[in-house]
Structure formats: structure tokens, C-alpha cells
FIKOL-666094 format. One record per residue (C-alpha): residue in one letter; x, y negated, z negated. Coordinates in steps of 0.02 Angstrom, whole numbers, padded with zeros to 5 digits, always signed. Layout:
REM FIKOL-666094
aXYZ...
END
This chain:
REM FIKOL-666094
x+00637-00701+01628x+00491-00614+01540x+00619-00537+01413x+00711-00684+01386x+00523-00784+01352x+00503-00636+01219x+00669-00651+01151x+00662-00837+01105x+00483-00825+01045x+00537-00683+00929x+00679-00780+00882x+00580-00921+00842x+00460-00822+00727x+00598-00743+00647x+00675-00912+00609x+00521-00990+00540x+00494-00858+00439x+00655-00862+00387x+00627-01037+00349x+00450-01013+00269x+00522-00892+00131x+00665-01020+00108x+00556-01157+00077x+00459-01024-00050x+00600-00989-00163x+00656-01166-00170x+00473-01207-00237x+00488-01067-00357x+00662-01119-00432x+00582-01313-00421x+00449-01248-00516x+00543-01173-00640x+00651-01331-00665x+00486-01427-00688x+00439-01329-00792x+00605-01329-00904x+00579-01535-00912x+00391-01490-00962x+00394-01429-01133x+00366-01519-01306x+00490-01502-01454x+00426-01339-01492x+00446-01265-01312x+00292-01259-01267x+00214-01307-01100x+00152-01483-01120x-00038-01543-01026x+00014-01599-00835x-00133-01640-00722x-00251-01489-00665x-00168-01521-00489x+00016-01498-00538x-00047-01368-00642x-00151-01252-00498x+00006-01277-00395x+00131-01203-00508x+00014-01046-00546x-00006-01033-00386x+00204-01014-00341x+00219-00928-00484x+00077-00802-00422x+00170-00779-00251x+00323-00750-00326x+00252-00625-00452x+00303-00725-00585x+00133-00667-00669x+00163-00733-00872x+00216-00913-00811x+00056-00912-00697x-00066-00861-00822x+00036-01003-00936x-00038-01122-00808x-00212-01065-00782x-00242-01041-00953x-00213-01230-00973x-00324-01273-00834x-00445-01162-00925x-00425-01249-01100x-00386-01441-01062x-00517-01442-00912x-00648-01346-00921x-00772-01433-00787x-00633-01463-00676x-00650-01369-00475x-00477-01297-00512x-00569-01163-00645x-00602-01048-00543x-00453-01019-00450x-00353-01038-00619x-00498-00867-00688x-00453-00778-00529x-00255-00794-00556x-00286-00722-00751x-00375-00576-00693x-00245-00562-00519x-00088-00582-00656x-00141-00461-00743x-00212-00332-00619x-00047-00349-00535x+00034-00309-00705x-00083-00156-00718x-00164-00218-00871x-00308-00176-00795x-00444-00205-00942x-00369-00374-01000x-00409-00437-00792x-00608-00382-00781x-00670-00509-00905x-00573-00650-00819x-00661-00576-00641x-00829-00552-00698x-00832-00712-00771x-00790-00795-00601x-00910-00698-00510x-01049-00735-00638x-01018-00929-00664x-00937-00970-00484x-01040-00844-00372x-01060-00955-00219x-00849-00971-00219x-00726-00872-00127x-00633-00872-00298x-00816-00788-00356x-00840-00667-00240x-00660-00608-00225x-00670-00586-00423x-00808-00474-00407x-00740-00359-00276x-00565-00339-00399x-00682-00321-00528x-00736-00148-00449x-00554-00122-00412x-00493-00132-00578x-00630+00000-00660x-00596+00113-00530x-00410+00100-00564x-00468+00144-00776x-00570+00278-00729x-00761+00185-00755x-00807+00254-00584x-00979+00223-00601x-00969+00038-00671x-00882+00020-00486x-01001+00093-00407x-01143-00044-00479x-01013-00176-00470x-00982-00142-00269x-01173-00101-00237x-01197-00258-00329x-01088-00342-00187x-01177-00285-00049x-01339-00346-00112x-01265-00520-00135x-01138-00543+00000x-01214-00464+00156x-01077-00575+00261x-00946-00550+00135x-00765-00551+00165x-00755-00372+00095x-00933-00317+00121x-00900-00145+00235x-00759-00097+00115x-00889-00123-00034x-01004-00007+00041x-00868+00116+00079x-00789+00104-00102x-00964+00163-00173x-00952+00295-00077x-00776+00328-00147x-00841+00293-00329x-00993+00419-00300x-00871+00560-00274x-00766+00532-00395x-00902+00542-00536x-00964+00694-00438x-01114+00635-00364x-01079+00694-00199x-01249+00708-00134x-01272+00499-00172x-01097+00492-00091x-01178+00572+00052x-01324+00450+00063x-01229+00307+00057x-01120+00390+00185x-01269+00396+00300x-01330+00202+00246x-01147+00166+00324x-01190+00240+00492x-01349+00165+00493x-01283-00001+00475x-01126-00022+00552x-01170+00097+00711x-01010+00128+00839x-00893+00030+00727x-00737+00076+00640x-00840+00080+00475x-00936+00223+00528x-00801+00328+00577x-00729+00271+00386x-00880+00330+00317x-00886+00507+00417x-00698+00502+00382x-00755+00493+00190x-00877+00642+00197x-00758+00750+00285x-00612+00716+00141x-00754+00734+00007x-00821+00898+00113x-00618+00987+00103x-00598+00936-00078x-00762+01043-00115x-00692+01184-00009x-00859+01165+00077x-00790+01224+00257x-00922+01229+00382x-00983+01056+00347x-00825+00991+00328x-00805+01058+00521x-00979+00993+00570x-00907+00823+00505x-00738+00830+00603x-00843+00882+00754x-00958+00731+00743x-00809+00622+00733x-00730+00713+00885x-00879+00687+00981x-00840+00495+01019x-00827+00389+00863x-00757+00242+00890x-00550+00270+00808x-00471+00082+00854x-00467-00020+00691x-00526+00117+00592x-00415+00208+00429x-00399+00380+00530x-00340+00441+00705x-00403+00583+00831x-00251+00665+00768x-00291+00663+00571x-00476+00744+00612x-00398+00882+00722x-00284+00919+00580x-00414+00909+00439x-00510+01016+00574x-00379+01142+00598x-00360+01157+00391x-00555+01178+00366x-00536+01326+00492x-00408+01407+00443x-00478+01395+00268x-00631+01478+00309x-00527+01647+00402x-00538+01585+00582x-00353+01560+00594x-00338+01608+00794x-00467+01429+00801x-00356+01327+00674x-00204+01370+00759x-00277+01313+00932x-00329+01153+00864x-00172+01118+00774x-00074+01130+00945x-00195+01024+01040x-00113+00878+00942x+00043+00817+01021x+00208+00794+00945x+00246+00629+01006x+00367+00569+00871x+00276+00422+00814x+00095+00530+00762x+00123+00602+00572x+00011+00739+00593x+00094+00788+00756x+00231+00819+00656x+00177+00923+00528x+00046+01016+00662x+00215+01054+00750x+00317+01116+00595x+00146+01221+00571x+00137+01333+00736x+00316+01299+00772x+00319+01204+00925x+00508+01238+00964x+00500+01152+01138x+00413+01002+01064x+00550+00987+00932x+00690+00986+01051x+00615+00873+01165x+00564+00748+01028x+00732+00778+00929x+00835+00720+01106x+00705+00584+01135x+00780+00510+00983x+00966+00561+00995x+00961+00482+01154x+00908+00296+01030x+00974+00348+00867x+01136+00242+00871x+01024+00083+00866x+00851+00130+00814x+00924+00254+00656x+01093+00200+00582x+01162+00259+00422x+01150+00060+00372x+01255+00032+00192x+01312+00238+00196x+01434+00205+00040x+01304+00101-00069x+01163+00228-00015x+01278+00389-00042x+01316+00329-00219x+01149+00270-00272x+01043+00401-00209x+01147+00554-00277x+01165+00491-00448x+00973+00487-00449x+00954+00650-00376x+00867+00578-00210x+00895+00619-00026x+00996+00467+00036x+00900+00497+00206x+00737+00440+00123x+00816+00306+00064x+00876+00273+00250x+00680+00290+00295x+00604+00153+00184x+00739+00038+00200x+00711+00037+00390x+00532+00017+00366x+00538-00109+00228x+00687-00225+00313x+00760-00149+00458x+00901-00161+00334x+00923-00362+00311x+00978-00382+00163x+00926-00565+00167x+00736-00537+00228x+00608-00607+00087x+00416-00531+00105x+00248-00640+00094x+00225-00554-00065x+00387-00607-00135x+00476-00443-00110x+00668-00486-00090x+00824-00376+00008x+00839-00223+00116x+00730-00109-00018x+00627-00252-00032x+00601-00276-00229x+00493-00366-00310x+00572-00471-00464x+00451-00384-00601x+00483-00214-00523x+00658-00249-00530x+00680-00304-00701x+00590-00157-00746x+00738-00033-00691x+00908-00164-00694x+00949-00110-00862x+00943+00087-00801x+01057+00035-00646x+01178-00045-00772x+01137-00231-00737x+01125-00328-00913x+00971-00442-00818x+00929-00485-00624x+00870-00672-00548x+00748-00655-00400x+00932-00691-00283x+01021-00564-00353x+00906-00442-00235x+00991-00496-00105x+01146-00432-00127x+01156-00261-00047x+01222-00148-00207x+01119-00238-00319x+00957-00201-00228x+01001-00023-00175x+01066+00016-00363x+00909-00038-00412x+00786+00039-00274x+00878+00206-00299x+00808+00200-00477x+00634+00175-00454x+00635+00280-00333x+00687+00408-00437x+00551+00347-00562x+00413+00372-00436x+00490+00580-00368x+00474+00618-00551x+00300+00548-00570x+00228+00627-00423x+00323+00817-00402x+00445+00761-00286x+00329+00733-00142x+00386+00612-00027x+00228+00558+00044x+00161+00499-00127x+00334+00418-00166x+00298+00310+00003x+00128+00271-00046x+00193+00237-00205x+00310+00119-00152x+00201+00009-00065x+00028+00037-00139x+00076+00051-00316x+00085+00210-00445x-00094+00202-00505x-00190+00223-00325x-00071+00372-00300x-00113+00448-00446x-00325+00434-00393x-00259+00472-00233x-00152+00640-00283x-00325+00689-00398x-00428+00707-00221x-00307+00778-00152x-00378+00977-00116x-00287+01103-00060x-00128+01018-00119x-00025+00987+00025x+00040+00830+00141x-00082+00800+00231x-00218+00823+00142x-00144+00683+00025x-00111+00574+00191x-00288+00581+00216x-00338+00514+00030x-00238+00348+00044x-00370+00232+00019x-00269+00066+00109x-00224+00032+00279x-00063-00037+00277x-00017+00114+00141x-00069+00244+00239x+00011+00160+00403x+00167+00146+00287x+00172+00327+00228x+00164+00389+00424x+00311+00311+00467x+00393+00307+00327x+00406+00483+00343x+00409+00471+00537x+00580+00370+00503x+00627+00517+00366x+00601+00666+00484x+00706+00578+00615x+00838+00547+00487x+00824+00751+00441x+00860+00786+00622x+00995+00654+00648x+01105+00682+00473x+01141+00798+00360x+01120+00776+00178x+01311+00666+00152x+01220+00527+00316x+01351+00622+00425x+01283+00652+00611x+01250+00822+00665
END
């Protein structure tokens, strides 16, 4: 009975989700009619009210239709100046364009919001992107004011322990580790026995490898160790021991490093069990885990859309079992599924991503429904997927990162990344859900390595 409860609740979730996303790209092709019927002889948009207007920009935001969004805002911005809906209609400028990357055109539409609208959501949002986007140009230290500035003005802000850790982040960057460090210990300070803290020790121990400064960077990991408080936080038991095991073995005591790396079990589902098992060779842990997941692997792994994936994936030079590995994550490969953030079909592509690389997979143009057709989105995902392995060296663990946390973090990720190796990158993704996405990503990917060989045929 339990089970069946579960079933139909899932089912019902499933279908109004289903439903939700539905009802989401029927607004955005109503909104697109609208605005068809909505244009003077010249074509261009005509004045609607500020309400019709802050509802368009706001489906075309969600649907990452970013120029027809900032077509709406800016009119908000022009025709009603003292109307409520202005700063919403500045935060969706500066979100179009961050999304877009344009990173300098988006800070004066956020700073302006957080200077003229500071007591708004809309206000104090727009100053936390504000840091976002200089850190994603390089002007580290602007970010660093900009986030202090935050925590000074928002004590009970939405985003105020990830402002204090992201001027920690921006200290290091511009080299100032020892103000890194002080802010590191302001975090402990203040947010004592919380996940914060163990972010914050979690930051000195990544800045303390990347200066090849050993013995603290051990001190650090043994701190955490010691009974930090893990749940909720952006690292594991399992990440320190292997961050532990490297600073070791780094600094000659390999007999230590080697003890520590097999203390962390190879469970299947822990990333740096993995790799701590492909390290010291674990050959009973591999068999077990490896017949753990035979024993599942008809369900739980398939080789979903083999043809569309073979063809795709070696004409781009990719391994079609990666391919295999984010499509499970990303839809559990459904070709109809449609994200929150607009992200449409079993490689779940966005529409400005994917008009990016059509023309490469030989499509003349793509609509936002044409992702749902399995070839289409697979032709398509194979591409940029090839994009990203040539930006970042062929390592998959950026590629995954990449894929869901865009190219720019990586490439400020990859940069504080020291030694160069997996983990040590795993460790430097700055977002939760990215970082949660690159472990199993490549959780999914090692399982699909054991199960198949290269041509998805089962060994």
C-alpha cells in the first residue's frame, strides 16, 4: 500500500509538472503571437500597459528568450519611468544579458537597481549579480567591495552567507590570501556549527592546495575532520579525506596518503570513492561495486537512443557513453521532459544554446519544439558537447560542469584548479547543484565504462 501511495503521488507530480511546462510553452508561443499583432507599420513593438508589458519579459525571461525580454523592459523603462514595474523590468536587462554573457553591458542595469531600489528584492538581488558579473570579467576586487558591501547592508539577506563566502573567493583570486584568511575566520565566527563554516574551512583548504602550502592545508582538512557540521554544506567527509590524502602525499608521506585514500569507501554513488579506488586499486571494491550495478543495469543504465547516440557522438569525436551519462542525469532520457529553466528534450537544450550549434549539426534553424524530437536534440547536444571537450582539454569533469554551470565559471574554476587533476577541479566548483551534477554525472559515466564498451555494446 505504501508503494502504491508513492507511486500515485509521484505520478501526480510528474503529471503536473508535465502540465506546468505545458502551460509554459503555450504562454511563450501566446506571447509571441501577441507580440506579432503588437507592432506599428514599421515593426516595431508598439506601448501596451506596464502590466502586459512585465508579463511578457517575464515569459520571455523563462524561456530564455533574452532580446524579446529586454524589448519589453526597456519599454517599461522608457514610457514609465515611476511606475513599480521598474525595477523588475532593470533586473531582467542586467539578467538578459548576464545570461547572454555580456557581462559588462548587465552591471550598470544591476547597480542601478541596487542604488535606486535598495529596500527591493529586485535591489538586493541586483547587487549580489552585480558581484557575480565582475567576478565573471576578471574585476575581482570590485566583487569583493560589491559583496562586502552586501553584508553590511543585508545582514538577513537572501544571499548573505554566500556574500561573505564569495569575498573570500574574490580575496584569493586577486592574491590576497592572508585577507582571504581573515574573512575565512569572520565566517566561523559568525555562522558557528553551520554548513557555512565548514564552506569557509572548505575555502581555506582549496586556497591552502592551490599554494602548495601542505601542512596547513592538512591542519585545515583535520579541523574539518574533527566534527564540522557536512549536511547542507558544498563538500562531503569524503572530498576532505581526498584533499587530505593529496596534501600528504604531496608533501612525501605517501604510506599516510595512501591510508587515508582507502579509508573512503567505494560505494558507487561517492565521486571521490571512485577515484580514491582507481588510486590504490581497490580490486575487490571494483568487483563488488561493478556487480552491484550489473545486477540493475538493464533498468537503471540502458543504452537509451544507441543509433542516434552512436552517430552523433562519433562524428564529434566524443565517447557515446558520456553522452549516455548526462542524458540520464539531465532526463532520464524523455525526450518530451521541459526544465524550469526552459531547457527542452533528453539533452535538455536550451533554445539560445541550441541555435548557437543547429547550423553545425546541419539544421538550416531550430523552434524551441523541435528539441523534442530525439535526433534533433542529440544532433545538436553532440555538438556542443564537442564545443565544450575542446575548450576545456578533454576533461570530462569540466565538460559536466560546463554543461550545467556554464563555460565561463569553468574556466575561473579550471584557473584554481592546482595540481591539475579531477579532483582537485571537483573541489573548485563554486555551485551546488554543479558540483552535485558533475559527481554523478560522472558516477553515471563510470558505470557506463564498466557496463559498455566504446560501440554501447554490453560487456
Amino acid at each position: 500500500m505504501k508503494k502504491l501511495f508513492i507511486y500515485i503521488a509521484t505520478s501526480l507530480l510528474l503529471g503536473s509538472a508535465t502540465q506546468l511546462f505545458a502551460q509554459s510553452d503555450a504562454d511563450l508561443r501566446s506571447a509571441i503571437e501577441k507580440d506579432r499583432m503588437s507592432v506599428d507599420a514599421q515593426g516595431k513593438l508598439i506601448t501596451l500597459t506596464p502590466t502586459e508589458h512585465s508579463a511578457r519579459e517575464q515569459i520571455y525571461l523563462d524561456n530564455r528568450h533574452f532580446p524579446e525580454a529586454r524589448l519589453h523592459a526597456q519599454k517599461i523603462l522608457d514610457v514609465y519611468p515611476n511606475d513599480p514595474a521598474v525595477p523588475h523590468a532593470l533586473f531582467v536587462m542586467g539578467r538578459a544579458y548576464m545570461w547572454e554573457r555580456e557581462y559588462s553591458k548587465a552591471i550598470p542595469f544591476f547597480d542601478r537597481v541596487a542604488r535606486e531600489f535598495p529596500e527591493t528584492k529586485d535591489g538586493r538581488e541586483g547587487l549580489a549579480f552585480s558581484g557575480a558579473c565582475r567576478v565573471r570579467i576578471g574585476k575581482n576586487a570590485e566583487a569583493a567591495k560589491v559583496y562586502e558591501q552586501y553584508t553590511i547592508m543585508y545582514p538577513d539577506g537572501e544571499r548573505i552567507e554566500s556574500a561573505y563566502l564569495n569575498v573570500v573567493d574574490a580575496l584569493r583570486e586577486i592574491g590576497k590570501y592572508d585577507d582571504a584568511n581573515a574573512w575565512v575566520d569572520k565566517v566561523v565566527q559568525t555562522y558557528p556549527r553551520t554548513a557555512t563554516e565548514t564552506n569557509a574551512l572548505h575555502a581555506r583548504l582549496r586556497m591552502e592546495i592551490f599554494r602548495s602550502h601542505w601542512p596547513a592545508a592538512i591542519a585545515t582538512a583535520d579541523t574539518m575532520l574533527s566534527g564540522v557540521r557536512f549536511t547542507s554544506s558544498m563538500t562531503s567527509i569524503d572530498e576532505v579525506k581526498y584533499l587530505k590524502a593529496l596534501a600528504l602525499d604531496k608533501s612525501g608521506d605517501k604510506v599516510a596518503a595512501r591510508a587515508v585514500l582507502a579509508s573512503i569507501p567505494d560505494t558507487g554513488k561517492s565521486y571521490f570513492g571512485g577515484l580514491a579506488a582507481d588510486k590504490v586499486s581497490l580490486i575487490g571494491s571494483q568487483v563488488k561495486r561493478t556487480a552491484q550495478v550489473l545486477a540493475r543495469a538493464e533498468v537503471d543504465f540502458p543504452a537509451a537512443f544507441r543509433t542516434e547516440v552512436l552517430q552523433y557522438s562519433r562524428s564529434n569525436g566524443l565517447d557515446p557513453r558520456f553522452i549516455l551519462a548526462i542524458m540520464k542525469q539531465e532526463s532520464t532520457f524523455r525526450p518530451g521532459v521541459k526544465s524550469p529553466s526552459a531547457a527542452r528534450g533528453l539533452l535538455q537544450l536550451t533554445i539560445d544554446t541550441a541555435s548557437k550549434y543547429a547550423k553545425k549539426a546541419g539544421f538550416a534553424g531550430v523552434q524551441p519544439d523541435d528539441l523534442y524530437d530525439p535526433r534533433t536534440n542529440i544532433a545538436i547536444g553532440c555538438e556542443y558537447i564537442a564545443d565544450l571537450k575542446d575548450q576545456f582539454g578533454g576533461l570530462y569533469e569540466a565538460i559536466a560542469a560546463s554543461y550545467n554551470g556554464g563555460e565561463d565559471n569553468v574556466a575561473r574554476w579550471l584557473s584554481r584548479s592546482k595540481p591539475k587533476e579531477p579532483g582537485v577541479f571537483a573541489s573548485e566548483v563554486g555551485f551546488s547543484e554543479t558540483k552535485n551534477y558533475v559527481f554523478k554525472v560522472m558516477n553515471n559515466y563510470r558505470t557506463y565504462r564498466d557496463l559498455y564498451d566504446e560501440n554501447l555494446v554490453r560487456r
